[in-house]
C-alpha positions in Angstrom: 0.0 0.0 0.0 1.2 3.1 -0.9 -0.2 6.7 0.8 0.4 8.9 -1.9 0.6 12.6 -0.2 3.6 11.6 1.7 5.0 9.2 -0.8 5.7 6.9 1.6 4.8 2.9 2.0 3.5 1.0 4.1 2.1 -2.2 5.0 -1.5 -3.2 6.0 -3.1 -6.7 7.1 -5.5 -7.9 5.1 -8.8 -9.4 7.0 -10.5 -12.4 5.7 -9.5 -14.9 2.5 -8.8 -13.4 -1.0 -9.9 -10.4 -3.3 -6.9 -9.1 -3.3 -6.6 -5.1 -4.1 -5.3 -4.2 -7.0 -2.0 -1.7 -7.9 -4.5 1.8 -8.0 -7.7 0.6 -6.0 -8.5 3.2 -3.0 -8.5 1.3 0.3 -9.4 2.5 3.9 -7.1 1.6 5.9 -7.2 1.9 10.5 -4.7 1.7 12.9 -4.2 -2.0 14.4 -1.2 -4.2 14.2 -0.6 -8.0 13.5 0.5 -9.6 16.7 2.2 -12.3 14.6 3.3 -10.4 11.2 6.2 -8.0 11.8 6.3 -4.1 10.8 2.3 -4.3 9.9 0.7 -1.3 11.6 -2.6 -1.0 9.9 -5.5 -3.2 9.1 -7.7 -2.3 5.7 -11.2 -2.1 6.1 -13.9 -4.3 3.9 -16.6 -3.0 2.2 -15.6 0.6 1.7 -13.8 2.6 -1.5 -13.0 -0.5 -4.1 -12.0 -2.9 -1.3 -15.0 -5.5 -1.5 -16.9 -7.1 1.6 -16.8 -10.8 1.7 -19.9 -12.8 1.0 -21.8 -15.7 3.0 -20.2 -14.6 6.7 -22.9 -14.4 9.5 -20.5 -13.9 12.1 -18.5 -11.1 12.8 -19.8 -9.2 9.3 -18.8 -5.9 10.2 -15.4 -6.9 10.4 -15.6 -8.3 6.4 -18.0 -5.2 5.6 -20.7 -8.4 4.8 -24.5 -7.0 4.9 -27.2 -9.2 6.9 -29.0 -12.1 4.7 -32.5 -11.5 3.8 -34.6 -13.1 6.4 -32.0 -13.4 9.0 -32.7 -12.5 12.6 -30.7 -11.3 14.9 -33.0 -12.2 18.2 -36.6 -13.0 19.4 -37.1 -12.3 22.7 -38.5 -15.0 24.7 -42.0 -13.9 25.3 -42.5 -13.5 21.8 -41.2 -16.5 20.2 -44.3 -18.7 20.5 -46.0 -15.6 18.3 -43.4 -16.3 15.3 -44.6 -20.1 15.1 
């Protein structure tokens, strides 16, 4: 990754498996280093600019910038679950 006002580079975790960015895609990138890669500083963030979301996760989806599947819900309280039936 390259930050082009300062001309400098630098190197960003990417979260999740594959897409890739390409060369001149813009990225959003946040502070947050990689316990177990050294001199990686920043984490890029799915879902925004040209970096896409993943599809499929339920879990942890605005980590992977992943919207909510159609007809998913997130909790029933108990005194009205014998209504949904």
């Amino acid at each position: 990754m390259t930050i082009y006002k300062s001309s400098r580079h630098a190197f960003a975790r990417l979260p999740g498996i594959g897409s890739l960015p390409s060369k001149y895609n813009r990225v959003l990138a946040r502070g947050g280093r990689a316990n177990d890669l050294p001199t990686v500083r920043l984490t890029l963030i799915r879902g925004v600019y040209d970096f896409a979301g993943l599809f499929g996760k339920k879990k942890r989806r605005s980590i992977y910038g992943t919207a909510r599947l159609e007809g998913a819900i997130k909790h029933i309280r108990r005194r009205y679950r014998h209504l949904k039936g």
